[in-house]
N, CA, C and O atoms as a GROMACS GRO file, in nm:
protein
  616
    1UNK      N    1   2.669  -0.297   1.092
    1UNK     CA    2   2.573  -0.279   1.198
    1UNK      C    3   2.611  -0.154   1.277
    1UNK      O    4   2.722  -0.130   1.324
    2UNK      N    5   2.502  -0.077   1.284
    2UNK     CA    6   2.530   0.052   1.392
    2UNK      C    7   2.501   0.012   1.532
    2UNK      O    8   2.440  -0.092   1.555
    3UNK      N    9   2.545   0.098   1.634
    3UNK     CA   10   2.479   0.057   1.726
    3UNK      C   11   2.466   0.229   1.797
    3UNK      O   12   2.549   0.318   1.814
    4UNK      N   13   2.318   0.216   1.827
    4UNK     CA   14   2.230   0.342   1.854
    4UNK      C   15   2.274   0.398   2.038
    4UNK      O   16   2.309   0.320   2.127
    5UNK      N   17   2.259   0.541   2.053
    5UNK     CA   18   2.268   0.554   2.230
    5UNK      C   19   2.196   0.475   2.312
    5UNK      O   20   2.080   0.443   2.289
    6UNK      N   21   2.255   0.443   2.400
    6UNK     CA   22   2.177   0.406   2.497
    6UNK      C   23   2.051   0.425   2.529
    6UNK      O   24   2.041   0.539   2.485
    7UNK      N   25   1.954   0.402   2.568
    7UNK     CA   26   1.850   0.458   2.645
    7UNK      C   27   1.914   0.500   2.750
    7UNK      O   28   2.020   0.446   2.780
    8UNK      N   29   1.848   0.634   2.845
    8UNK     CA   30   1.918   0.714   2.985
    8UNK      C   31   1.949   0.643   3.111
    8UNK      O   32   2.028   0.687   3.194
    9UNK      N   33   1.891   0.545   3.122
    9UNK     CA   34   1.935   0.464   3.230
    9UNK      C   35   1.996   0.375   3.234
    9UNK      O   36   2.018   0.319   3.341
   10UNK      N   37   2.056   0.321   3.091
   10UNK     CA   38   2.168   0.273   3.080
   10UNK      C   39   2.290   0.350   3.088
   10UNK      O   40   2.403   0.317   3.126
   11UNK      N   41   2.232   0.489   3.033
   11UNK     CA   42   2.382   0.580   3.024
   11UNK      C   43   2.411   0.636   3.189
   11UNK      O   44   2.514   0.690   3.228
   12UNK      N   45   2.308   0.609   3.259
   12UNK     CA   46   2.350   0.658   3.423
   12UNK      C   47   2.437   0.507   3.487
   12UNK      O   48   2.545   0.509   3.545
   13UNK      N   49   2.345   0.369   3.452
   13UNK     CA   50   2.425   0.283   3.492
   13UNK      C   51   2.591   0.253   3.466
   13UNK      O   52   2.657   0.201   3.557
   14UNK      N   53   2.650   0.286   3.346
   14UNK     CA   54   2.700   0.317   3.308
   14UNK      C   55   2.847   0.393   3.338
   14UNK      O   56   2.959   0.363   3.297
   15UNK      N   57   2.799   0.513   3.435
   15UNK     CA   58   2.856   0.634   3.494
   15UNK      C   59   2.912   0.584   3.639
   15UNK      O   60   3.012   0.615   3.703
   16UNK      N   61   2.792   0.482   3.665
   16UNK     CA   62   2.843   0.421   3.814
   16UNK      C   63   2.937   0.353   3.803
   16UNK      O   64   2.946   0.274   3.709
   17UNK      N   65   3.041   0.368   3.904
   17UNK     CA   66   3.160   0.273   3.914
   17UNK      C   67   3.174   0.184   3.974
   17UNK      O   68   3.112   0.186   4.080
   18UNK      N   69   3.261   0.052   3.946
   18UNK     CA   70   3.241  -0.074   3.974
   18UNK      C   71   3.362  -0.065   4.042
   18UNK      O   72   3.432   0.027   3.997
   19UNK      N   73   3.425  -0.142   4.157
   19UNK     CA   74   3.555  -0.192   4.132
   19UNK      C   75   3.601  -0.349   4.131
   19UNK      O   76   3.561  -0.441   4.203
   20UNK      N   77   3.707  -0.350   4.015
   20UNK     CA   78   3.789  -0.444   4.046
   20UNK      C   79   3.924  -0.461   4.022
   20UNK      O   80   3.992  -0.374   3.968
   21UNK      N   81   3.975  -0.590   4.068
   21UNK     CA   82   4.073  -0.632   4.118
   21UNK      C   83   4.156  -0.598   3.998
   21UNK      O   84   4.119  -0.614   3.881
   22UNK      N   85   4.284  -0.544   4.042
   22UNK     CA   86   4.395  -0.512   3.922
   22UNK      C   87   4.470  -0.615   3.871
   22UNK      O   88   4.560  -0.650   3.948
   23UNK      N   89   4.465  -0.669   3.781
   23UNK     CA   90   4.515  -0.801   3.721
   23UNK      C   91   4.391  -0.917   3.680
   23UNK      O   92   4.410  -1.031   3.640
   24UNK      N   93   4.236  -0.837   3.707
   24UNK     CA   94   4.143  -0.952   3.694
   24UNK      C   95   4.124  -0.889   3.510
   24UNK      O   96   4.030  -0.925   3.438
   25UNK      N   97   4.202  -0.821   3.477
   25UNK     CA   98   4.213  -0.786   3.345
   25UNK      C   99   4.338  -0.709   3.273
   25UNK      O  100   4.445  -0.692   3.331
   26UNK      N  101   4.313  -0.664   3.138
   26UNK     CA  102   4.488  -0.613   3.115
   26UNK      C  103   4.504  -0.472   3.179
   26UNK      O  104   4.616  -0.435   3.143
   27UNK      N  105   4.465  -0.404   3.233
   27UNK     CA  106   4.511  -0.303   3.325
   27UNK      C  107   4.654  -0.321   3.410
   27UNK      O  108   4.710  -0.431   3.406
   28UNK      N  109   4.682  -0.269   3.447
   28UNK     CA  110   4.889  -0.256   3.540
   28UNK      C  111   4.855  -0.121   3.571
   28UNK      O  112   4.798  -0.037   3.502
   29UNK      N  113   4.899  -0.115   3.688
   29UNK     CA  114   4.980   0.009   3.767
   29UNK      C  115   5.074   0.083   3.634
   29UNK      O  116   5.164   0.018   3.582
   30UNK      N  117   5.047   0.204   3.593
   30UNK     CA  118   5.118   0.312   3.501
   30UNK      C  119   5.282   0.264   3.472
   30UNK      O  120   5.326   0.256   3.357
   31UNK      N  121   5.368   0.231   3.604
   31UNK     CA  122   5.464   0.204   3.645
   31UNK      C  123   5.530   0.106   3.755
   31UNK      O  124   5.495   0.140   3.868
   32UNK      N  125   5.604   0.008   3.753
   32UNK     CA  126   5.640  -0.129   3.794
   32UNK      C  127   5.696  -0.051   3.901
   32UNK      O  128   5.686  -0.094   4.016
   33UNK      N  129   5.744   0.040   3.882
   33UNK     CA  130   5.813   0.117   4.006
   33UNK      C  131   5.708   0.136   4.132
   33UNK      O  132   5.744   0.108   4.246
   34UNK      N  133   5.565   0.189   4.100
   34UNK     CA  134   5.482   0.240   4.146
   34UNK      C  135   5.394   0.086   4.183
   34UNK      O  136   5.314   0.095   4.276
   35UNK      N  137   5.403  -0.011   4.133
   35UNK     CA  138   5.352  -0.116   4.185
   35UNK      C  139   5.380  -0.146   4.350
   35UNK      O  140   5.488  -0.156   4.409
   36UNK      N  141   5.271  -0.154   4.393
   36UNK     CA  142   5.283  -0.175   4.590
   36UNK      C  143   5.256  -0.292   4.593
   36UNK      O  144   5.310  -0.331   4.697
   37UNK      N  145   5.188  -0.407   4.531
   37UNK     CA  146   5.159  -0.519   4.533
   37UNK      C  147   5.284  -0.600   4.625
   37UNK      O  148   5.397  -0.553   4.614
   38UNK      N  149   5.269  -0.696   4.697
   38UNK     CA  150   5.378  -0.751   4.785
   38UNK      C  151   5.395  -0.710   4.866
   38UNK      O  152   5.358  -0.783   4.957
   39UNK      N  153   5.467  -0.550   4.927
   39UNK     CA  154   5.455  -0.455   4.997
   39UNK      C  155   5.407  -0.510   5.163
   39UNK      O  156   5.296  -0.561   5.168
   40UNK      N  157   5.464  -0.503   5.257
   40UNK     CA  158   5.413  -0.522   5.391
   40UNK      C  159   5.352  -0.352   5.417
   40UNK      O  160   5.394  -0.241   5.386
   41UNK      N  161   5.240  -0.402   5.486
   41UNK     CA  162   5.181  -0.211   5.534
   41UNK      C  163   5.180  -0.204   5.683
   41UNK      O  164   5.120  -0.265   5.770
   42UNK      N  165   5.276  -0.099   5.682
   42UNK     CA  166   5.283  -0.056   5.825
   42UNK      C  167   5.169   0.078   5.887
   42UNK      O  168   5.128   0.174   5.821
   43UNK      N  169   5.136   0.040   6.047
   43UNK     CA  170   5.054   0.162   6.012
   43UNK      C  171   5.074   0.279   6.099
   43UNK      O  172   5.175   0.235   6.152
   44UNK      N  173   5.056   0.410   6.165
   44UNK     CA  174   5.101   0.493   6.168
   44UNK      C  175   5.218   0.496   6.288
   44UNK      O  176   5.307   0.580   6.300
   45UNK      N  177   5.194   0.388   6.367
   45UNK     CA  178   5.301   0.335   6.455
   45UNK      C  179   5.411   0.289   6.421
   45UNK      O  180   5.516   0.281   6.485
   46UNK      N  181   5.381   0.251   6.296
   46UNK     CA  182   5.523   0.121   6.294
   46UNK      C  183   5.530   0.022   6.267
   46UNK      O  184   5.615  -0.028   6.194
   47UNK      N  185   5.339  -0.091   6.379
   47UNK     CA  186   5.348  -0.209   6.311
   47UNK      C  187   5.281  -0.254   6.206
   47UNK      O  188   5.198  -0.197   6.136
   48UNK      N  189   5.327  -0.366   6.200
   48UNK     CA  190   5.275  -0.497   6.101
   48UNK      C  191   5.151  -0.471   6.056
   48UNK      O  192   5.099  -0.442   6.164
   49UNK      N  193   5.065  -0.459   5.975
   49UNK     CA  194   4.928  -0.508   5.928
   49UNK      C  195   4.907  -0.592   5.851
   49UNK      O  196   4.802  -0.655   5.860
   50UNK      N  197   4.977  -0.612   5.775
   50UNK     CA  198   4.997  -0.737   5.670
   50UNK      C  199   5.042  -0.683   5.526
   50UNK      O  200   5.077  -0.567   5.505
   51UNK      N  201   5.036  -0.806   5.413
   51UNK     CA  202   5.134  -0.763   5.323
   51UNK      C  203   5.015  -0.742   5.219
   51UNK      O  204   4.903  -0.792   5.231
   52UNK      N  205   5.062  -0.650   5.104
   52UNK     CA  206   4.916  -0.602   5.019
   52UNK      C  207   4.933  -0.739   4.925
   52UNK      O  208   5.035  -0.795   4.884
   53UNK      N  209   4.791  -0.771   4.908
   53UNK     CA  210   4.781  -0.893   4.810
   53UNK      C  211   4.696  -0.827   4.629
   53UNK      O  212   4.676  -0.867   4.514
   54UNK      N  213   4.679  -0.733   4.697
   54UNK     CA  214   4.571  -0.663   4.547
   54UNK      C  215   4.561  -0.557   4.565
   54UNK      O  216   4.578  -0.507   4.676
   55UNK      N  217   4.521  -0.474   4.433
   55UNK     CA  218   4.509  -0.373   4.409
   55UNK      C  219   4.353  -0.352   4.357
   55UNK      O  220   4.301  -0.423   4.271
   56UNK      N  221   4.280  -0.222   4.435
   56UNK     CA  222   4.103  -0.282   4.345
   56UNK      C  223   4.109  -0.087   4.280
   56UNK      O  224   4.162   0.016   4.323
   57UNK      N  225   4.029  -0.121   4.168
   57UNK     CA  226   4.052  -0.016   4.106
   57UNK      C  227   3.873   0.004   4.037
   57UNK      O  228   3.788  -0.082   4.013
   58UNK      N  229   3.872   0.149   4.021
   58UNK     CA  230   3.724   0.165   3.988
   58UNK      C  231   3.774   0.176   3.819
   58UNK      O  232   3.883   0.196   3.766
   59UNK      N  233   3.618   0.147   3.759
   59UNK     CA  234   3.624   0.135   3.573
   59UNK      C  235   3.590   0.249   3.522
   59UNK      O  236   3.583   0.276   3.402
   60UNK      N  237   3.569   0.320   3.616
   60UNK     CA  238   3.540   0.413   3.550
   60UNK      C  239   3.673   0.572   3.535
   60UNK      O  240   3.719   0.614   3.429
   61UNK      N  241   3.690   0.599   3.605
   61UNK     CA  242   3.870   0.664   3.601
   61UNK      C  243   3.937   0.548   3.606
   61UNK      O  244   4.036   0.575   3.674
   62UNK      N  245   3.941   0.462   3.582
   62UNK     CA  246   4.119   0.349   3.602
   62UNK      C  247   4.177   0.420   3.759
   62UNK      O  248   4.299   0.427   3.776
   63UNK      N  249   4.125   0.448   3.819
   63UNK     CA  250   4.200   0.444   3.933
   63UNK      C  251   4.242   0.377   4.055
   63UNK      O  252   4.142   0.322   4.102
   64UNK      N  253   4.361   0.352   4.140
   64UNK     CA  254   4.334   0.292   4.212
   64UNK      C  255   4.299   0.304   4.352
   64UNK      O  256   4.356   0.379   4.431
   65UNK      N  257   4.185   0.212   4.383
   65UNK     CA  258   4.088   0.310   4.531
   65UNK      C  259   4.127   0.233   4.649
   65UNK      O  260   4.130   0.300   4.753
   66UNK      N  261   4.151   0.135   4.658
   66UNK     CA  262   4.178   0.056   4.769
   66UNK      C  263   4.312  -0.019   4.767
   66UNK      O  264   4.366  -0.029   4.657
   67UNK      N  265   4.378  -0.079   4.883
   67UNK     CA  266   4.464  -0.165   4.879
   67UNK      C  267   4.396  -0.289   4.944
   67UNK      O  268   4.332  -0.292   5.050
   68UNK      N  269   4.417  -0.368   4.878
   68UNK     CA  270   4.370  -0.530   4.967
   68UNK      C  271   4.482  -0.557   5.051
   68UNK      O  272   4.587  -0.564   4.986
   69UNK      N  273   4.497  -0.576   5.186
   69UNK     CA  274   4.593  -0.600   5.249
   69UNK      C  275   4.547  -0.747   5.342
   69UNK      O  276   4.441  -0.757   5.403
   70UNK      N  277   4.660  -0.861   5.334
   70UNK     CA  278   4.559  -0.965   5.385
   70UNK      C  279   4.684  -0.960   5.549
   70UNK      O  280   4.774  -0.882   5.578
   71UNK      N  281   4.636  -1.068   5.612
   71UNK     CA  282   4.658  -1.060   5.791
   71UNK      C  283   4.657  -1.221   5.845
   71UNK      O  284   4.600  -1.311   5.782
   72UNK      N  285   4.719  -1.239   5.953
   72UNK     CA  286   4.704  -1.350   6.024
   72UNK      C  287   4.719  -1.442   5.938
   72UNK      O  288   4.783  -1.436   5.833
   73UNK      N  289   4.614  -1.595   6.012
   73UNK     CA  290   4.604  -1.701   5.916
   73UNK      C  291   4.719  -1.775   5.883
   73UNK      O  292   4.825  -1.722   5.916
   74UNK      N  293   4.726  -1.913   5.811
   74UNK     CA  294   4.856  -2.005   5.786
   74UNK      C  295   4.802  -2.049   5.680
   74UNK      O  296   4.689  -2.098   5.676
   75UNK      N  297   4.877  -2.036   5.583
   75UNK     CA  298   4.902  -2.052   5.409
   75UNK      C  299   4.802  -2.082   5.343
   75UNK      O  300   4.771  -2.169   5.261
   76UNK      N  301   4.725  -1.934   5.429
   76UNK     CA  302   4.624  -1.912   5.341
   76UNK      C  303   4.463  -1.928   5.389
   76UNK      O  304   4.362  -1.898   5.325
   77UNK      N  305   4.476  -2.000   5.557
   77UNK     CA  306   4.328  -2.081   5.591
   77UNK      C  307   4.348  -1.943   5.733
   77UNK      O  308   4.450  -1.938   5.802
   78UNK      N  309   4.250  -1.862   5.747
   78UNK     CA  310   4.224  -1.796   5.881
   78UNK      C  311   4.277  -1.634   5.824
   78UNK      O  312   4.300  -1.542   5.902
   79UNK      N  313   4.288  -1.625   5.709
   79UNK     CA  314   4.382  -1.536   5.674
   79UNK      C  315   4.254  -1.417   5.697
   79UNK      O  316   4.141  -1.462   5.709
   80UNK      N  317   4.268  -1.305   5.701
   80UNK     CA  318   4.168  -1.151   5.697
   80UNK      C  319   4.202  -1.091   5.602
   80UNK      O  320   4.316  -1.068   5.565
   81UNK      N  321   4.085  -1.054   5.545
   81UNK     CA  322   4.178  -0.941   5.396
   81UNK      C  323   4.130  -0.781   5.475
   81UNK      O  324   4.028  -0.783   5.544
   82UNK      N  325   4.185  -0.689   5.466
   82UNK     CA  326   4.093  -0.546   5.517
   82UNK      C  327   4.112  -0.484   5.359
   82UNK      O  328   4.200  -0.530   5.287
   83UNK      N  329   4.022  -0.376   5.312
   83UNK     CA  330   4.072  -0.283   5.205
   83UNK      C  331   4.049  -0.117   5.266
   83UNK      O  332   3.959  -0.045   5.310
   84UNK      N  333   4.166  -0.113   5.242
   84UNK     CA  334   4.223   0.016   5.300
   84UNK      C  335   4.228   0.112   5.159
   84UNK      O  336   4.302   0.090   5.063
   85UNK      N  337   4.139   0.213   5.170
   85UNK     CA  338   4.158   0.323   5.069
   85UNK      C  339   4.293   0.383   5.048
   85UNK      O  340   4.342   0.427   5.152
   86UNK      N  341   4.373   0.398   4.927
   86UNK     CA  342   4.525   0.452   4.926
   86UNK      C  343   4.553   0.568   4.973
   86UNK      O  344   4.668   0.598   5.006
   87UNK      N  345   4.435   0.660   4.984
   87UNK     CA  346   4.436   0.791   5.056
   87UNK      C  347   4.486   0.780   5.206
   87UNK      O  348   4.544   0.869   5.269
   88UNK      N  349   4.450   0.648   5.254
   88UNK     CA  350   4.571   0.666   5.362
   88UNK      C  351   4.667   0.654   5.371
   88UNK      O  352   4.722   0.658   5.481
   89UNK      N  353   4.764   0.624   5.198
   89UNK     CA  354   4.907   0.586   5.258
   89UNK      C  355   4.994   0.758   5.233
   89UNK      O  356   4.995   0.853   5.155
   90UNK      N  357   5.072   0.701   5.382
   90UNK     CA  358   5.136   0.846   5.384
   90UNK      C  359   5.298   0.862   5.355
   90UNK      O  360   5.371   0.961   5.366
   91UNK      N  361   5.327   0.722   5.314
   91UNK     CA  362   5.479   0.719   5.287
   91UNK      C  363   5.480   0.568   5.228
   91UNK      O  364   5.401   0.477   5.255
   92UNK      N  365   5.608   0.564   5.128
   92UNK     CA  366   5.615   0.420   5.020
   92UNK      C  367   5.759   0.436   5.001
   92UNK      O  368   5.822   0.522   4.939
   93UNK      N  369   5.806   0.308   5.083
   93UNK     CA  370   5.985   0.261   5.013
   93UNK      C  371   5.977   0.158   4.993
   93UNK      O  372   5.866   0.108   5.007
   94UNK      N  373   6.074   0.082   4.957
   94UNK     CA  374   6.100  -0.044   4.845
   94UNK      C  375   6.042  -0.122   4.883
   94UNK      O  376   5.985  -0.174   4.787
   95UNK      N  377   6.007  -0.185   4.999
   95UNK     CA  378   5.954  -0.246   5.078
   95UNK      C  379   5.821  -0.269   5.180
   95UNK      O  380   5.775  -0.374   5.224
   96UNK      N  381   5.783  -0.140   5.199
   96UNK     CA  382   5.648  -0.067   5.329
   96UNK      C  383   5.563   0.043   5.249
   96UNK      O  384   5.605   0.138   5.182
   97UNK      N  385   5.449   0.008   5.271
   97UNK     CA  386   5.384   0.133   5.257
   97UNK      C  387   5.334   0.140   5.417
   97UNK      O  388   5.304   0.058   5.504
   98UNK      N  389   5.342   0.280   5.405
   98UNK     CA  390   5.318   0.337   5.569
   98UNK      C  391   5.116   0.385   5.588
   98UNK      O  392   5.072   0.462   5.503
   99UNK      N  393   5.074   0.362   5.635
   99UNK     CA  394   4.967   0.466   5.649
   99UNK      C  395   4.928   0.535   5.772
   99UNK      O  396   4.980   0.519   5.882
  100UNK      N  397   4.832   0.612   5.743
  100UNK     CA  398   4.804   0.734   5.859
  100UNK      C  399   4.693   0.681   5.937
  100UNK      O  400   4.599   0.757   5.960
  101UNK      N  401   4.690   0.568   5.978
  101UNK     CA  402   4.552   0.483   6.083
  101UNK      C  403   4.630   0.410   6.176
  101UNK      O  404   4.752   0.421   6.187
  102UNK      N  405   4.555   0.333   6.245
  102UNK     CA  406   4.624   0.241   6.333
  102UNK      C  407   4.598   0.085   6.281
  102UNK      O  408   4.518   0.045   6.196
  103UNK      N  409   4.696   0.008   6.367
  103UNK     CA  410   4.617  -0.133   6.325
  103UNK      C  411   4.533  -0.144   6.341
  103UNK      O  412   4.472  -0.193   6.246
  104UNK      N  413   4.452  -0.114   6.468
  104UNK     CA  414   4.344  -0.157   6.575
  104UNK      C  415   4.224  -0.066   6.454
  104UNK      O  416   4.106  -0.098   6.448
  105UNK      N  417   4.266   0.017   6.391
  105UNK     CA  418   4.180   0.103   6.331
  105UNK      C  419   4.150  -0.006   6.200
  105UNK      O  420   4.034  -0.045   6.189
  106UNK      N  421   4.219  -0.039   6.134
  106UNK     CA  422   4.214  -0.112   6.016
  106UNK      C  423   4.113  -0.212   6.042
  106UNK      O  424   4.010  -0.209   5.976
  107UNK      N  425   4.137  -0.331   6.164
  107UNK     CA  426   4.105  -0.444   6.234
  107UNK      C  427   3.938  -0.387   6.204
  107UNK      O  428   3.857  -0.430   6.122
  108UNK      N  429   3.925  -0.273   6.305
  108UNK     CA  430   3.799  -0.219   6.296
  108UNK      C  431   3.671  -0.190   6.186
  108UNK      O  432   3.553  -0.156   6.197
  109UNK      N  433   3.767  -0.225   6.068
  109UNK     CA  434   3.672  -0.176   5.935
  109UNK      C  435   3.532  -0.282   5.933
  109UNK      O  436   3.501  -0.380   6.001
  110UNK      N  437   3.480  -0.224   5.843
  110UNK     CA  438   3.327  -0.267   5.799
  110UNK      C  439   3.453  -0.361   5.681
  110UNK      O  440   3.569  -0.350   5.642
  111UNK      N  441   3.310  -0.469   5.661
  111UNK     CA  442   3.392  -0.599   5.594
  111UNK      C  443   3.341  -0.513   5.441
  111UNK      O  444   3.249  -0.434   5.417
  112UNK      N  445   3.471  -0.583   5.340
  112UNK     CA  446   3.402  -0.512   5.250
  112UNK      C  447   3.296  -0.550   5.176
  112UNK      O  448   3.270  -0.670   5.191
  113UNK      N  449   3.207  -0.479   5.082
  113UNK     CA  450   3.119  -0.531   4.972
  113UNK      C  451   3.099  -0.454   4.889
  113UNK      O  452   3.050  -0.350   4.933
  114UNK      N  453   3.120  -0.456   4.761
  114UNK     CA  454   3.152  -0.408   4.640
  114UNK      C  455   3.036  -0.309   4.631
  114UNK      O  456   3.065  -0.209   4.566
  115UNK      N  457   2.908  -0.310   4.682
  115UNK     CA  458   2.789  -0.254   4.662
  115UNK      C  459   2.774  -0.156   4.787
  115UNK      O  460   2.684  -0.072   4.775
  116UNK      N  461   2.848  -0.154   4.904
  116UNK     CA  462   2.876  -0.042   5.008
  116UNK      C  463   2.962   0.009   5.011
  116UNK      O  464   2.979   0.086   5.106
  117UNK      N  465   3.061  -0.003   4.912
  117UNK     CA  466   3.219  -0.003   4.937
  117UNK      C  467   3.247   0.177   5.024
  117UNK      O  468   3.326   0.202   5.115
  118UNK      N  469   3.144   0.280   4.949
  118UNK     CA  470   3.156   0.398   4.974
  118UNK      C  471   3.198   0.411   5.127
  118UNK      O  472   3.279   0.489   5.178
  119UNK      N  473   3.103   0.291   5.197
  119UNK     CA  474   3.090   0.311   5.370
  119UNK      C  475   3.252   0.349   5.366
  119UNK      O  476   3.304   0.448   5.418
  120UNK      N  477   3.305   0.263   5.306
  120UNK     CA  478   3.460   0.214   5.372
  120UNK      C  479   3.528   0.407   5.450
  120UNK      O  480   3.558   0.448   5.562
  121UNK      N  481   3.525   0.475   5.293
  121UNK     CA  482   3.552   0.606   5.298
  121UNK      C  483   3.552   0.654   5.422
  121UNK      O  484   3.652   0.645   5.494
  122UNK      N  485   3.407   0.729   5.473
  122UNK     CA  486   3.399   0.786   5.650
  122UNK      C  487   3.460   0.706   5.724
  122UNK      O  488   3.542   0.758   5.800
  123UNK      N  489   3.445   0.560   5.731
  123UNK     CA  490   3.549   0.485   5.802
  123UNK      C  491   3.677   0.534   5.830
  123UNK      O  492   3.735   0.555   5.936
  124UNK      N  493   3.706   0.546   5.720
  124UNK     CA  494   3.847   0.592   5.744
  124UNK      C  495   3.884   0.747   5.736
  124UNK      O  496   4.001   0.786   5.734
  125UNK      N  497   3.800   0.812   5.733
  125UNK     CA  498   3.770   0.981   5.759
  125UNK      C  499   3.813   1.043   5.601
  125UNK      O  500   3.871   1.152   5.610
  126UNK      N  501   3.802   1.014   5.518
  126UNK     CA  502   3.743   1.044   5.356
  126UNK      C  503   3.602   1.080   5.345
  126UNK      O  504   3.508   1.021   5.397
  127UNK      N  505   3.598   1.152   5.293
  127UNK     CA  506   3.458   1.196   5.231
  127UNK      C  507   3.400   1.131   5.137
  127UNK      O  508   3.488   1.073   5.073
  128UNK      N  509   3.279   1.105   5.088
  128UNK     CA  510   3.247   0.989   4.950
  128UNK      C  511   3.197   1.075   4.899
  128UNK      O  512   3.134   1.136   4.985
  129UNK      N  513   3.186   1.118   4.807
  129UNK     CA  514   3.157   1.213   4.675
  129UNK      C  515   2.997   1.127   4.601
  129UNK      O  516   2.998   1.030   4.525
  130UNK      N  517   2.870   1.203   4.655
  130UNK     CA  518   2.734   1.129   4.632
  130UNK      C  519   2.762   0.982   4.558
  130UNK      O  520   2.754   0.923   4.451
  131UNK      N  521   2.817   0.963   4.753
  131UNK     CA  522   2.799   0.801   4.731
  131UNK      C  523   2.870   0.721   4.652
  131UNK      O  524   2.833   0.606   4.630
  132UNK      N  525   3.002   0.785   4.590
  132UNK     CA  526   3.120   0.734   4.535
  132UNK      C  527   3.214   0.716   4.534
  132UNK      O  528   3.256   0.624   4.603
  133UNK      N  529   3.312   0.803   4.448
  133UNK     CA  530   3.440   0.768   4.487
  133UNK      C  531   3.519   0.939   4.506
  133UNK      O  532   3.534   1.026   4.421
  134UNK      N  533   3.568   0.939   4.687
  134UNK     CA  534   3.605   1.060   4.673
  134UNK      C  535   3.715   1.090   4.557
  134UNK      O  536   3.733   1.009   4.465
  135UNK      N  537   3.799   1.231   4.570
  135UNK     CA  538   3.888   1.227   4.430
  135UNK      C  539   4.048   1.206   4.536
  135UNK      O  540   4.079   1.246   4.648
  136UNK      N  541   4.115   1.127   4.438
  136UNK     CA  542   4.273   1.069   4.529
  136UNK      C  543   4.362   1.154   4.443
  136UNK      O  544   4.357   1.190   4.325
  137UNK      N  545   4.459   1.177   4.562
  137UNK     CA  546   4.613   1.217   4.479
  137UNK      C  547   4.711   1.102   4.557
  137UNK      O  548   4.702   1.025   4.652
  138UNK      N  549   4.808   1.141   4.455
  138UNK     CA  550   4.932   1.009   4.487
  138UNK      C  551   4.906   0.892   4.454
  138UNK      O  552   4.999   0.814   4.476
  139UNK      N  553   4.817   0.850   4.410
  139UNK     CA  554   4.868   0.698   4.384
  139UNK      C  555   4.798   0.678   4.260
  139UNK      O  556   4.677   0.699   4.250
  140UNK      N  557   4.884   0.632   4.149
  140UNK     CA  558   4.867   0.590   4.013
  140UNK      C  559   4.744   0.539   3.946
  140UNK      O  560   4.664   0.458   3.993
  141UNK      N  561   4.739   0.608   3.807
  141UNK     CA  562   4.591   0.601   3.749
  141UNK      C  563   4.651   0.425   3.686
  141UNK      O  564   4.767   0.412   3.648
  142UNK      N  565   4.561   0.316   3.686
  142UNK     CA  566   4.585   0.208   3.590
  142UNK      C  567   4.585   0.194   3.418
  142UNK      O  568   4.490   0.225   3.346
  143UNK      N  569   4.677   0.156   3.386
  143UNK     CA  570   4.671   0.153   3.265
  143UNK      C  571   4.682   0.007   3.169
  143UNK      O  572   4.740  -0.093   3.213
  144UNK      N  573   4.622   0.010   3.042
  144UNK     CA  574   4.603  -0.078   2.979
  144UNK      C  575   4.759  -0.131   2.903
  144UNK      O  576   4.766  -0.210   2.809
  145UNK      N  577   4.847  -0.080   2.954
  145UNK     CA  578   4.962  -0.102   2.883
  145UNK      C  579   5.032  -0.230   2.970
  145UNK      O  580   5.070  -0.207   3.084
  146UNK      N  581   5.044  -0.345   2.920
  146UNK     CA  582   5.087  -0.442   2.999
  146UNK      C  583   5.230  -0.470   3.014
  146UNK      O  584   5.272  -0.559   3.087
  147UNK      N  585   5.332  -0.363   2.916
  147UNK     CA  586   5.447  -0.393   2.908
  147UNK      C  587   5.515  -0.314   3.019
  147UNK      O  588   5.633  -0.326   3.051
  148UNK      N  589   5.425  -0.231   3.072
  148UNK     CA  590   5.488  -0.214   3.275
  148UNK      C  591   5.502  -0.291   3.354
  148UNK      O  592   5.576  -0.286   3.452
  149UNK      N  593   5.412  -0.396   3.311
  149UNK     CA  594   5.432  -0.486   3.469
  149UNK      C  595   5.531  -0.607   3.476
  149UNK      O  596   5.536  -0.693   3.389
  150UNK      N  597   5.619  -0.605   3.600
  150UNK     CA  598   5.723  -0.668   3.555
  150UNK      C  599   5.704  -0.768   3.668
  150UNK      O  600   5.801  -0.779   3.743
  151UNK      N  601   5.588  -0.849   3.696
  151UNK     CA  602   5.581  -0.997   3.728
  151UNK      C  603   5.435  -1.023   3.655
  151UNK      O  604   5.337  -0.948   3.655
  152UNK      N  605   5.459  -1.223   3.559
  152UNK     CA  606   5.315  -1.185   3.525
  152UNK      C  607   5.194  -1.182   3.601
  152UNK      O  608   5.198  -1.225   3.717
  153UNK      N  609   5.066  -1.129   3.542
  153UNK     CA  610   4.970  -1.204   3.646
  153UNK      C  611   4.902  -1.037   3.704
  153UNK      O  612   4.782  -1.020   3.727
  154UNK      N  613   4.984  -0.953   3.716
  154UNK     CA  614   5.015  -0.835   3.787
  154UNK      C  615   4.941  -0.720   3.718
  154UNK      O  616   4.951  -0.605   3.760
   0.00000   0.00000   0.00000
């Protein structure tokens, strides 16, 4: 069986990028080293924002665009997730990723939805590239190689 091109508006749908969650398939962070998952995020002060629970990544570059960082709440009931684009993080040790916002700034975001996600961008003073995904440096393209990730699930 062959299978013929698309018709054009499948091949534009196509082009549009989706994101999701890193581990909702065999994708991993390039490097276990480079994994932030766990990670408490501090923000340009110093404090607390909470600890990253996910990684969301667009399908179309494997990249990763956001951090899910969750907040508050007790084991699990009241909890806040914010997603913070990685373009704000401005420093990463064993433990913290740092970023260049405030808490009160984070607190502030538009809630997310997979179908506005672009808003998030100006939010956080990124540019969205017609309505997509601006272009990131520093933080790792995802890859299909699962023998990086060194917890499973990840």
């Amino acid at each position: 069986m062959t299978v013929g091109k698309p018709a054009d508006h499948q091949d534009q749908a196509a082009k549009v990028p989706t994101l999701s969650r890193l581990g909702d398939h065999d994708k991993t962070v390039s490097s276990s080293d480079e994994d932030i998952r766990g990670r408490m995020v501090k923000d340009r002060d110093g404090r607390d924002i909470g600890k990253i629970d996910g990684l969301l990544i667009d399908d179309v570059e494997s990249k990763v665009r956001f951090m899910e960082v969750a907040s508050g709440g007790f084991l699990g009931f009241g909890e806040r997730k914010s997603y913070i684009p990685v373009d704000a993080i401005i420093r990463i040790t064993p433990d913290e990723v740092h970023i260049s916002h405030t808490r009160e700034h984070v607190a502030g975001a538009p809630r997310y939805d997979p179908h506005l996600v672009a808003e998030l961008y100006p939010y956080y003073g990124y540019p969205a590239v017609d309505g997509l995904f601006p272009p990131i440096g520093g933080y790792p393209h995802a890859t299909s190689d699962m023998t990086t990730s060194t917890e499973p699930g990840r």
